[in-house]
N, C-alpha and C positions, 0 to 999 in steps of 0.2 A: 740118318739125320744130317740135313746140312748145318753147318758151322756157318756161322754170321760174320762179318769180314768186316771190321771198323778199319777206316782209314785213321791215321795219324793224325792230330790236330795242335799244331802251333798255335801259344796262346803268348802273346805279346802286351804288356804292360803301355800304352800308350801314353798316359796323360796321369799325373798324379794330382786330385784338384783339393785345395784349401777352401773351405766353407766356415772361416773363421767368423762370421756372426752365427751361425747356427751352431758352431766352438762352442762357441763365449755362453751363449744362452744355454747348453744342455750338457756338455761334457766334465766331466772330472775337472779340477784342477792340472792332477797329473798327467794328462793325455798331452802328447804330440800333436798338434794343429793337424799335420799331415802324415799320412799312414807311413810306416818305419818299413816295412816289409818290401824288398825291391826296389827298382829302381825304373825309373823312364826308361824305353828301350830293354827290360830283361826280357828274354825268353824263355819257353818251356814247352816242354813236350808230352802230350798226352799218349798216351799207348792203351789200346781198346779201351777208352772211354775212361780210364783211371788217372788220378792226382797224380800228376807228376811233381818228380822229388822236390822238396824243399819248396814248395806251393804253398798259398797260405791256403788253411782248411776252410777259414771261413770266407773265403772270395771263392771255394770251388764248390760251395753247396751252391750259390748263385749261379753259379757258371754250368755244373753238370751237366743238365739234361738240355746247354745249348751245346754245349762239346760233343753229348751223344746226336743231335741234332747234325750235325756238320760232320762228322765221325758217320754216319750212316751213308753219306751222300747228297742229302737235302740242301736246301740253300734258303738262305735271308732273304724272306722276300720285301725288307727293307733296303740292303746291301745291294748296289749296282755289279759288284764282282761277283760268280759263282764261288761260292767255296771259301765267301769269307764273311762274319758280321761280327760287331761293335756290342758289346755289353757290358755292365758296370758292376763292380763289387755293390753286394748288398750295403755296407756300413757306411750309412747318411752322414757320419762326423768324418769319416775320410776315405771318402768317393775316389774311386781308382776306374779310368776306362779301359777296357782291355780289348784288342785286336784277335779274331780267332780265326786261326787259317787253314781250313783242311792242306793236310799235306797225300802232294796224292802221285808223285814220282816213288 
């Protein structure tokens, strides 16, 4: 049986965005305007297709099967770069864009 060989995929925090009228309109009181979890610029390292440490859970259900995506070989055929595309945390009250980069050294 051959073994399946995921590359490494670097996922990068790009952009953390404020959507403080759609805030105002639907969230808690108690919520943070913008998501607490990271920072502009963090990184993180996926290994065969798995959460890497200290990830948030809920930005890597969104994110999975584009990591497995890019982790196989594939490419964004939105993304002008091989081996790299742009997608966003699911949570609409604080939208985070994330950079995913096959790593392939």
């Amino acid at each position: 049986m051959e073994i399946t060989k995921f590359y490494d995929v670097k996922i990068t925090i790009l952009k953390k965005l404020k959507v403080e009228d759609i805030h105002k309109d639907y969230a808690k009181s108690n919520l943070p305007v913008v998501c607490v979890k990271g920072q502009e610029g963090d990184e993180y390292i996926s290994k065969n297709c798995k959460i890497p440490e200290k990830f948030c859970s809920g930005a890597w259900e969104g994110l999975e099967s584009k990591v497995s995506f890019l982790a196989s070989g594939s490419n964004s055929p939105y993304v002008k770069q091989n081996g790299i595309s742009i997608h966003s945390c699911n949570d609409g009250l604080h939208p985070v864009i994330f950079k995913l980069e096959r790593v392939e050294a």
